[in-house]
C-alpha positions as CSV (number, residue, x, y, z in Angstrom):
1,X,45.9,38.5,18.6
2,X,44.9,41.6,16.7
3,X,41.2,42.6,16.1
4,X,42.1,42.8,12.3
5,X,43.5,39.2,12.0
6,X,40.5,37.7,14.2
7,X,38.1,39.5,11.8
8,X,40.2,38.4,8.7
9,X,39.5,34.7,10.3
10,X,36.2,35.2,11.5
11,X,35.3,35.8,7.7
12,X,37.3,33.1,6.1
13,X,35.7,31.0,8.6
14,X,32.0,32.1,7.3
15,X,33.1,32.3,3.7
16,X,34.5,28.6,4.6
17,X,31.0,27.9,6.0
18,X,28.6,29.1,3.0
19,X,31.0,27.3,0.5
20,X,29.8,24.1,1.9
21,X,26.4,25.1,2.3
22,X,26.5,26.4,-1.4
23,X,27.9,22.9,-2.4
24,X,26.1,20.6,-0.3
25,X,22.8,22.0,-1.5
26,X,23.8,21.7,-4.8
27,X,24.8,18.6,-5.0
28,X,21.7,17.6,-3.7
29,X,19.6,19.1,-6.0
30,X,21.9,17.5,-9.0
31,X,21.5,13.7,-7.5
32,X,17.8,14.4,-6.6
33,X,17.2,15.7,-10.4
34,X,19.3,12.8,-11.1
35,X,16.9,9.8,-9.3
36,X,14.0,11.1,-10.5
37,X,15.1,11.1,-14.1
38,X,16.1,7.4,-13.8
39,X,13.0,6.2,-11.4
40,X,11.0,8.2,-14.5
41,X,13.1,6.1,-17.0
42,X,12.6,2.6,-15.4
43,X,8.9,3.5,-14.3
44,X,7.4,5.8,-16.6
45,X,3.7,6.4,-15.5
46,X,1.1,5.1,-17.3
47,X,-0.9,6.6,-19.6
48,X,-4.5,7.3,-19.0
49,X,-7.0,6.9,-21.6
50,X,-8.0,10.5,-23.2
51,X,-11.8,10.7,-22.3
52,X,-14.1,10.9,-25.0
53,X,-14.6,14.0,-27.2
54,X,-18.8,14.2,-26.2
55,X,-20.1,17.4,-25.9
56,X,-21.2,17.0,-22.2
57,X,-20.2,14.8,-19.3
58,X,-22.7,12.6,-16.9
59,X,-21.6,13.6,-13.2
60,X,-20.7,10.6,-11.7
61,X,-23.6,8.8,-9.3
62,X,-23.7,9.2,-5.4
63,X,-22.4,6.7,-3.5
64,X,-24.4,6.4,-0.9
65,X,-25.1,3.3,1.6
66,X,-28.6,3.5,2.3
67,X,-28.3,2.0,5.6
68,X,-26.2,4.5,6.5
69,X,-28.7,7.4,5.1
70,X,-31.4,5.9,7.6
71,X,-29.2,5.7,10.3
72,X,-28.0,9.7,9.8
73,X,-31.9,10.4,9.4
74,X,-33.0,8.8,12.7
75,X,-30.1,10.6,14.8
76,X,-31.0,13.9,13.0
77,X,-34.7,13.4,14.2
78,X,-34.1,12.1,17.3
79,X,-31.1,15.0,18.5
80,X,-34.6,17.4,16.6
81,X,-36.9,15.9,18.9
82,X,-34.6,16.9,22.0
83,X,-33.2,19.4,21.5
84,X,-36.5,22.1,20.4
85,X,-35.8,25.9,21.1
């Protein structure tokens, strides 16, 4: 075999393999686009109820377990009690 015809099929062979990169990744991105425009047709998302048009907002309350809050306190003062410099 000559060098020039094993180079003339070493690139058909790579121009072979990036054509069906090229193609494979684009049909993927066509059928993704494609299933999320019909999963957004037969499942729209609902809408969410525009908050109110106050002037200021209330932050929302703490949730906080109280038993937990004394538990955290005792271990705090206890690891304090311990552990003095």
């Amino acid at each position: 075999m000559q060098d020039t015809q094993l180079l003339f099929e070493g690139f058909a062979l790579m121009g072979l393999g990036m054509g069906f990169v090229f193609v494979f990744l684009t049909v993927l991105v066509i059928v993704t686009t494609l299933m999320s425009k019909t999963i957004g047709r037969f499942f729209p998302e609902s809408e969410s109820p525009a908050p109110a048009a106050t002037g200021h907002r209330r932050p929302p309350a703490p949730r906080q377990d109280d038993d937990v809050m004394v538990a955290i306190t005792a271990a705090l003062h206890r690891y304090r009690r311990r552990h003095r410099r």
